[in-house]
C-alpha positions in Angstrom: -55.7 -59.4 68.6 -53.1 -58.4 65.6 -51.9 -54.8 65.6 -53.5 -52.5 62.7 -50.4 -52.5 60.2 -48.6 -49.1 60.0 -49.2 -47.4 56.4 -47.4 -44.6 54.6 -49.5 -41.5 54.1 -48.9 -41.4 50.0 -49.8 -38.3 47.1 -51.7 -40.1 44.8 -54.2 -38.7 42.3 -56.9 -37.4 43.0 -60.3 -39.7 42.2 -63.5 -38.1 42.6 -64.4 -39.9 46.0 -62.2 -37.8 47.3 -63.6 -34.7 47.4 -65.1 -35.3 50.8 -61.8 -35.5 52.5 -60.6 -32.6 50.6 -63.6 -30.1 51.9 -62.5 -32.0 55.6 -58.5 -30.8 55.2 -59.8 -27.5 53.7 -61.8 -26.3 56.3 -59.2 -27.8 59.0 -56.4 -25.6 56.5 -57.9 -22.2 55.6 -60.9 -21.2 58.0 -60.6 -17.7 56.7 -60.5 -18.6 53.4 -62.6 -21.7 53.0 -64.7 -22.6 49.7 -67.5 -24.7 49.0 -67.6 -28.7 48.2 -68.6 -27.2 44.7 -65.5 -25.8 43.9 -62.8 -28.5 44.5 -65.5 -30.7 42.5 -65.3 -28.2 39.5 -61.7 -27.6 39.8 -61.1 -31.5 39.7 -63.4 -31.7 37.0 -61.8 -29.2 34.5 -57.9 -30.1 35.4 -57.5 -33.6 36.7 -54.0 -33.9 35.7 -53.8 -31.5 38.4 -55.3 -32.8 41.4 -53.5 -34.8 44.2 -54.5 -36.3 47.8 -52.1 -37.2 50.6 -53.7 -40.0 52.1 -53.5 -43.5 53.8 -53.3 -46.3 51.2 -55.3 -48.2 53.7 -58.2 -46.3 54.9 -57.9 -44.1 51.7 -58.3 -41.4 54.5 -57.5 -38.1 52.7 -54.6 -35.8 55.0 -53.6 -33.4 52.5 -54.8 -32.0 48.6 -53.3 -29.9 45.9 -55.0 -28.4 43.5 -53.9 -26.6 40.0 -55.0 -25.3 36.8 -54.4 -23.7 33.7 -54.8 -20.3 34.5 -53.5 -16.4 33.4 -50.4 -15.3 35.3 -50.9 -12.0 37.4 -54.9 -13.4 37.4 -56.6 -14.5 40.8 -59.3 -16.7 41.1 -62.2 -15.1 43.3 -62.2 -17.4 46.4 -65.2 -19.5 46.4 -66.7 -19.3 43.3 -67.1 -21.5 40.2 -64.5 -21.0 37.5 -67.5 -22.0 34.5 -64.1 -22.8 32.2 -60.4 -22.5 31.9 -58.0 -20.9 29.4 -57.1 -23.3 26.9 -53.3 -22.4 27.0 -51.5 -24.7 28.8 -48.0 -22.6 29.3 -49.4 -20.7 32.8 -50.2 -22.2 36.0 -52.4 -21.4 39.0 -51.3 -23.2 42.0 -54.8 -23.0 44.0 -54.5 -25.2 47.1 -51.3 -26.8 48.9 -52.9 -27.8 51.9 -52.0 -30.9 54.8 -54.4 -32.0 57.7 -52.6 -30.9 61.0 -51.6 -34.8 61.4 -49.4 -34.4 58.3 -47.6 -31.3 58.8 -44.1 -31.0 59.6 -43.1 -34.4 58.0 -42.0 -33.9 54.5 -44.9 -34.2 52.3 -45.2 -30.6 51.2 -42.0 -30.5 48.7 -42.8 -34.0 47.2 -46.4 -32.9 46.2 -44.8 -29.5 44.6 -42.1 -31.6 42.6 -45.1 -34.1 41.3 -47.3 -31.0 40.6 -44.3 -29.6 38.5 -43.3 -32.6 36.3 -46.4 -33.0 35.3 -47.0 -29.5 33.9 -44.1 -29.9 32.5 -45.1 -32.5 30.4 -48.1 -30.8 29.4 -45.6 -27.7 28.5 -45.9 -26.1 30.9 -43.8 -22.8 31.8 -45.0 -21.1 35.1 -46.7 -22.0 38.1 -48.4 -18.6 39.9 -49.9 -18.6 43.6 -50.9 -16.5 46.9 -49.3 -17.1 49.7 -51.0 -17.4 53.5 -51.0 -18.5 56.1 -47.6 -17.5 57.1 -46.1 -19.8 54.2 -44.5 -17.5 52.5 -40.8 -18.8 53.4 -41.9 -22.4 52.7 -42.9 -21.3 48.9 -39.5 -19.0 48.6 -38.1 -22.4 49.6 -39.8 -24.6 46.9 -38.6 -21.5 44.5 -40.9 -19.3 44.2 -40.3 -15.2 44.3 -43.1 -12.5 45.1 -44.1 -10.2 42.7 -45.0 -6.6 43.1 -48.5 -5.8 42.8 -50.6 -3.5 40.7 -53.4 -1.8 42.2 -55.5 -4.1 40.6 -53.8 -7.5 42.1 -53.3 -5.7 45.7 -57.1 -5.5 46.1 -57.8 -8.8 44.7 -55.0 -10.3 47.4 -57.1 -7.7 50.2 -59.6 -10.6 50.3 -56.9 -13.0 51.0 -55.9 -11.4 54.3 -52.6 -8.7 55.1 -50.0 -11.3 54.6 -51.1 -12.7 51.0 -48.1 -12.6 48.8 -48.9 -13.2 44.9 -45.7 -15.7 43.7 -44.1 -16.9 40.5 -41.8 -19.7 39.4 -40.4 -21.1 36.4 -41.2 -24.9 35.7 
């Protein structure tokens, strides 16, 4: 009996296969906050260039997703629901979905998916990459340089839905 050979969880983009495994990590992730199969389908769909998996390049097992798209800064998707289409400017970011499997946490992969995510907008021209923080993550995305931004009226109710400790962040590609 030979011993299963030892593989290297890898970010890798995403194929549309994958979307399975993504739902699986989602609802493991956020279970306050979780969205249907349909909308990491559309998502992967309308922005490809900005969809990644973390996963085993032997069992193509998926541990982790992100997921980004063109999108207006101080704007918030609704969670859950169908975007139909996205801006055709290319300069603004929305940074949807960092999430990892709890097997994948704690050993590294977060930063390298951010710095993949952000040379590739930046060869699309890219020039700001916006998301809400929670979770308690804030201090990882201050740490991958992001800042919070003071909220309007408008963007504290929208971020209401995302529970008390959503934080809406910027940072410059």
């Amino acid at each position: 009996m030979g011993a299963r050979p030892v593989s290297v969880l890898r970010w890798r983009p995403m194929r549309a296969e994958d979307i399975d495994g993504v739902v699986d990590v989602a609802r493991t992730a956020f279970p306050d906050h979780f969205e249907a199969r349909a909308c990491f389908a559309e998502r992967f769909a309308l922005f490809a260039p900005g969809c990644f998996v973390l996963a085993d390049p032997v069992t193509a097992g998926v541990k982790g997703y992100l997921v980004a798209y063109p999108w207006p800064l101080g704007a918030i998707p609704p969670l859950d629901s169908l975007l139909g289409t996205l801006p055709d400017e290319r300069e603004a970011f929305y940074l949807h979905d960092l999430a990892l499997h709890p097997d994948a946490r704690g050993l590294g992969h977060a930063g390298p998916a951010v710095r993949r995510l952000f040379k590739g907008l930046r060869a699309l021209g890219g020039q700001e990459v916006a998301l809400v923080s929670v979770n308690d993550t804030l201090a990882f995305w201050r740490g991958q340089g992001f800042a919070a931004v003071a909220a309007d009226d408008a963007l504290r109710r929208k971020l209401s839905s995302y529970g008390p400790d959503a934080r809406y962040m910027r940072r410059a590609i």
